[in-house]
Every structure is written in structure tokens, then in C-alpha cells.
N, C-alpha and C positions, 0 to 999 in steps of 0.2 A: 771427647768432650765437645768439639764443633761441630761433629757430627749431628748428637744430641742440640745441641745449641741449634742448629740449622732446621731441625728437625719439629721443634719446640716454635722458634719463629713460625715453619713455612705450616702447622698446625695453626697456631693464633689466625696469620693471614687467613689461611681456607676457610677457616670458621668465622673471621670478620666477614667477609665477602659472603660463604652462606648467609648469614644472619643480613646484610646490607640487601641481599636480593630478595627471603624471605618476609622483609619488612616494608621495600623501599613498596611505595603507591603511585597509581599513576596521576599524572595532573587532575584532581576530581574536577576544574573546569572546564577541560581539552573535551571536547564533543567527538564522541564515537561515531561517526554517520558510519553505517553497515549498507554496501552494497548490495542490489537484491539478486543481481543479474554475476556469474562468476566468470563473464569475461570470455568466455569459450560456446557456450551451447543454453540450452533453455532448460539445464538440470536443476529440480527444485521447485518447480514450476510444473502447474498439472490444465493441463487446456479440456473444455471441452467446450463441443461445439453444436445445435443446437440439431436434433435426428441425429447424432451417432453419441457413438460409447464414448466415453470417459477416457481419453488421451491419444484419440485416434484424431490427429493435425490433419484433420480432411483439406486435402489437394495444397501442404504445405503452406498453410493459412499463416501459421506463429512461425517466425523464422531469427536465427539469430545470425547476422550479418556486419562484419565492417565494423563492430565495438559498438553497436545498437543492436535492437529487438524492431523486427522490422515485418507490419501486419502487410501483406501481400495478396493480391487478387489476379497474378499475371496467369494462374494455369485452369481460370475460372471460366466457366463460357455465360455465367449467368448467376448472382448474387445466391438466390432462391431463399429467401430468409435464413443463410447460415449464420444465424447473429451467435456469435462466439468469445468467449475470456478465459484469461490465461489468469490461472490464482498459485500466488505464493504461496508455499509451502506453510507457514506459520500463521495463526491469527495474531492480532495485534489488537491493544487498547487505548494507549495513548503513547501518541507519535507525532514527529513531525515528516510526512514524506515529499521529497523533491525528485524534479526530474525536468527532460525537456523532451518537446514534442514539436513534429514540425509534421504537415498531409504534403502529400506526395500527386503527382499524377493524375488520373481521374478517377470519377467514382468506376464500380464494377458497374455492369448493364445489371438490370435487374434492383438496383438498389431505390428503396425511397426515394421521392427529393426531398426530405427532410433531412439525409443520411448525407447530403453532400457536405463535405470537409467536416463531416460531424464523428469524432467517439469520445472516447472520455475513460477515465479509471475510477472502478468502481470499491471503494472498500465500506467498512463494518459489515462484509456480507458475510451470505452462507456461504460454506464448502463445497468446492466442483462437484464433491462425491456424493450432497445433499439434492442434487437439481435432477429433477425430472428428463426424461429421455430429450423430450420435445418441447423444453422450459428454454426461453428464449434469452432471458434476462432474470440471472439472480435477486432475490429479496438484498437489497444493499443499499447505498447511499454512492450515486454516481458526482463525480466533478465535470461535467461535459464542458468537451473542446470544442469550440469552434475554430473554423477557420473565415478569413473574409471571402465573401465573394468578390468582390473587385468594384462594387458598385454602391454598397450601402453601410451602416454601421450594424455591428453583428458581433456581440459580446461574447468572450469566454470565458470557462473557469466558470461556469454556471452550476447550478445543481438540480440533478433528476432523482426523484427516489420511488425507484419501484417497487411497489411492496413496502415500504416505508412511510413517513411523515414526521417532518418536522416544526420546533416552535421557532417562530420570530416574532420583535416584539414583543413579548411576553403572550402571545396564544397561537393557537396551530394554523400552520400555513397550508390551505389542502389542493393546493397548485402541486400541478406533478412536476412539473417545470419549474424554477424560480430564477427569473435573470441576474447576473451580477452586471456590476456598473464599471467592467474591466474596460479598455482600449479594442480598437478593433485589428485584428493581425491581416493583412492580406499579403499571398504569397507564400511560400516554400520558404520558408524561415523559421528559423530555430525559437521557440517561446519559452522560455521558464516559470515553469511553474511551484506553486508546494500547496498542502492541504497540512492543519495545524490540528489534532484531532485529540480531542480529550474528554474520552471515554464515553459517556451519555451526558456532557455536560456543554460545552462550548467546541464549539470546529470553525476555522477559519480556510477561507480558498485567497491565494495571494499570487499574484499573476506579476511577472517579472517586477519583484519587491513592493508592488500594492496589494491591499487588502481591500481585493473585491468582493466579499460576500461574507457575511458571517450569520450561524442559526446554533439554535442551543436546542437541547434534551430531544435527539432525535429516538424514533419510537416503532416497533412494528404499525403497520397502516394498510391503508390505499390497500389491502387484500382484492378488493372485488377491478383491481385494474384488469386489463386486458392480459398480461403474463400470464394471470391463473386461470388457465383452460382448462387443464385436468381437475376432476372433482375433487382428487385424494390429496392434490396438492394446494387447492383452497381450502378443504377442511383443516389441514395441516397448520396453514400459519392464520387464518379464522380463528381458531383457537390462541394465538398469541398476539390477537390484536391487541394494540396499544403496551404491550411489552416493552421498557426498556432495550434500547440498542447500545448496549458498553462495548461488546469486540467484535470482529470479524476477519475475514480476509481480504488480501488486496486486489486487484483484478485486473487485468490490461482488455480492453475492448475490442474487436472486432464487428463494425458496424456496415459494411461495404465501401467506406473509401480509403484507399491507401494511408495510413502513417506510422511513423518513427519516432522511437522513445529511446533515451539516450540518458547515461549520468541517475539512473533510478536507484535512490538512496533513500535510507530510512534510519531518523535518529528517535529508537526508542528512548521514550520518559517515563518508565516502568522499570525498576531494578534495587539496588542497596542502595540504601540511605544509611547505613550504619558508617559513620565517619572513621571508626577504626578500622574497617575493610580493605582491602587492595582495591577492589573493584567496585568502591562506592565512587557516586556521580551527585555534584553539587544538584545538577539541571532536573534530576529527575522527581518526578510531580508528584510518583507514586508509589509506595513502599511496596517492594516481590523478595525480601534477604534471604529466601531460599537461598538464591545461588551465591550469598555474601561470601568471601574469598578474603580468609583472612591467613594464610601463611602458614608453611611449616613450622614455626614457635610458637604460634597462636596455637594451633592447633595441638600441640604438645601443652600448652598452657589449661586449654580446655580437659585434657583427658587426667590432666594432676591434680584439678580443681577439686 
């Protein structure tokens, strides 16, 4: 009889508990930031670099060091236009991405003087796998970094869009360049950054918690810029000029001067909206309930319906 009796409890228990784990959700306010970088190596991440193949880290350009991503020039004898980015694995559409960046050292010989304490991260772009042998600079929408020089004022968190164009004020801005009205950084100093991206419709650049730049409904463009040297790769995006820009990938720069990015997070606003989910998110802007995550009883629930 206690045995059964014991038996009967330690049933009920098991199955309160399944059923409490099956149901219980997580805080749908609690924000998920997803690291992009795992902490150990540059797996997930696809480089290439500008004259060679597709993930060949000519002379250990992309390096991952010390709990940062650290772009290096010490085994270079000479820049030579290797302008090179490292793309994450995933495209994205609407997101908020942070991180920190601080230049290092001097430029490589060989580099521009435009390129000094200058790169930037690039996203809504193409895929590494999409870019021409000898394409220097992805079709994307750059955030460029400055650093100060020591002597003048020299904004960051700007925007470059190669192969792109975007609207401000209400009509198209056809500056390939566009300053933002950030602070000026001089020195080997950590900067925080983020980039507030939502989709082909509004994008924010926000430099240690201000918002220095904002542009809306950016757009395939600027084709006949200097990047598109090869004929087959101007015919290519010629044909999508003025295109909607909704996703891309994200890209870390190599421009010839040393720097370091550190803390590179990404809180997708793309997922369930379905409030009965496990894995619905109040924050999120965008309905994708493919991947809605609604429990082993749900799920039993649906197949008895």
C-alpha cells in the first residue's frame, strides 16, 4: 500500500515538474544579446581578402587574441591594397548591434592617408562568397570609425555606402561619405559603439549612448563608384539599382591600420510574437514564428486538435 502510495506521489511530482518545465517561458522582456564571436577562434566567420580566395587570412590579417578580434598588420612588409572583411555567418534584418573598438599602433606602409585610424563595420551587405576575386569593398552600408588624430576634431561612427545610397531628410543623400556629429576619440581607447538597424526603413549609429547619425530607406546605388572595376560585377548590381536594402551580412573591416573589437553582440528584433510561445520576445519589431517554441503539451495539444 505505500509503496503504491509513494509511487502515485513520486508520479504526480514527475509530471507536475514536466508539465512546469514544458510550460514555464522565459522573461519575454529579458533581452537576448547573442554573441557573435565564441570566445575561442574566428569559427563562423568567413574572411576574404581582396586578390585571393575566399578564407585564405593572407599573412594572418583576422586574428582572434586575448578575448577580442584583433585586425593586424605586424607580418606585412607593405599594405598593397589588401582591403579585406571578415562576414558573419548569418544575414540579419533587423537588429540592434554593439561592440567596442579601439586603433592600435601605426598605420601599415603602403596604406592611404585617408586609411589612417580609419575602418569601420560593414553590414546589410553581400555575402563574402558573392564578391569578385579583386572586389575591394562589398555593396553594403559601412558605420566608419575614426580615430583622432591628436590635433583636430575628427567624428566617428560616420557612414560610407559603397554600392549603396541612402535617404535623409526625406530625399537621397548622394555623398558617399556622410559625417556624423559624434565627439572626437584621440588615443588607444576603448569607444562603444552600436548601429540600431531596421530593415530598409530607419537605422541609427550611436557612439558611447549618443545618437550620432540617423538615415532611412537605404537602397542599392552609387554602382558606377570606383569598387566596380570588373564589367560583370557592374552589370550585376546596375541591374538592381535602386533596390530595396532589407538584410545583409555583417563585416569587420580591414583597412590598413591596426584595430580591436571586443564585446561584439547582436540583439535580433526578428522572431515570435506569438505570446503563448516559450520563446516569444516582447522587443521584437518583426514577426519570423517559424521557429515559435511552444512546449511538449502544446505540442500534444496541436496534434489532438
Amino acid at each position: 500500500m505505500l509503496k503504491n502510495y509513494l509511487f502515485s506521489a513520486f508520479t504526480a511530482l514527475f509530471l507536475a515538474l514536466v508539465t512546469f518545465a514544458a510550460t514555464a517561458q522565459r522573461d519575454p522582456d529579458k533581452k537576448e544579446w547573442k554573441p557573435l564571436f565564441n570566445g575561442k577562434d574566428l569559427s563562423g566567420w568567413d574572411i576574404k581578402i581582396a586578390g585571393h580566395q575566399l578564407n585564405d587570412n593572407y599573412k594572418n590579417t583576422f586574428r582572434y587574441e586575448d578575448g577580442m578580434v584583433r585586425i593586424s598588420y605586424d607580418e606585412y612588409q607593405n599594405f598593397d591594397n589588401k582591403y579585406g572583411h571578415m562576414y558573419y555567418k548569418e544575414p540579419y534584418s533587423h537588429y540592434i548591434l554593439r561592440f567596442e573598438y579601439r586603433f592600435t599602433s601605426n598605420q601599415t606602409p603602403g596604406g592611404a592617408a585617408w586609411n589612417v585610424r580609419n575602418s569601420g563595420i560593414m553590414f546589410h551587405s553581400q555575402s563574402a562568397q558573392s564578391l569578385t576575386l579583386g572586389q575591394e569593398f562589398p555593396v553594403s552600408l559601412e558605420i566608419q570609425l575614426l580615430g583622432g588624430l591628436g590635433n583636430s576634431e575628427r567624428h566617428t561612427g560616420n557612414l560610407c555606402t559603397p554600392g549603396t545610397i541612402v535617404h535623409m531628410n526625406g530625399k537621397l543623400n548622394p555623398n558617399h561619405c556622410i559625417d556624423s556629429n559624434s565627439k572626437t576619440y584621440h588615443g588607444d581607447y576603448w569607444v562603444k559603439a552600436e548601429i540600431i538597424v531596421l530593415g530598409d526603413s530607419i537605422i541609427k549609429h550611436i557612439i558611447e549612448g549618443d545618437t550620432v547619425l540617423t538615415y532611412q530607406k537605404p537602397q542599392i546605388g552609387e554602382v558606377a563608384w570606383a569598387q566596380g572595376k570588373q564589367d560583370a560585377y557592374t552589370k550585376e548590381w546596375l541591374s538592381k539599382n535602386g533596390m530595396a536594402l532589407k538584410e545583409g551580412y555583417i563585416s569587420l573591416q580591414a583597412e590598413s591600420h591596426p584595430i580591436d573589437f571586443r564585446n561584439v553582440e547582436i540583439l535580433n528584433l526578428k522572431g515570435c510574437t506569438d505570446p503563448k510561445a516559450k520563446n516569444y520576445k516582447s522587443y521584437y519589431v518583426v514577426s519570423d514564428n517559424k521557429p515559435c517554441n511552444y512546449g511538449f503539451w502544446e505540442k500534444v495539444k496541436h496534434v489532438f486538435r
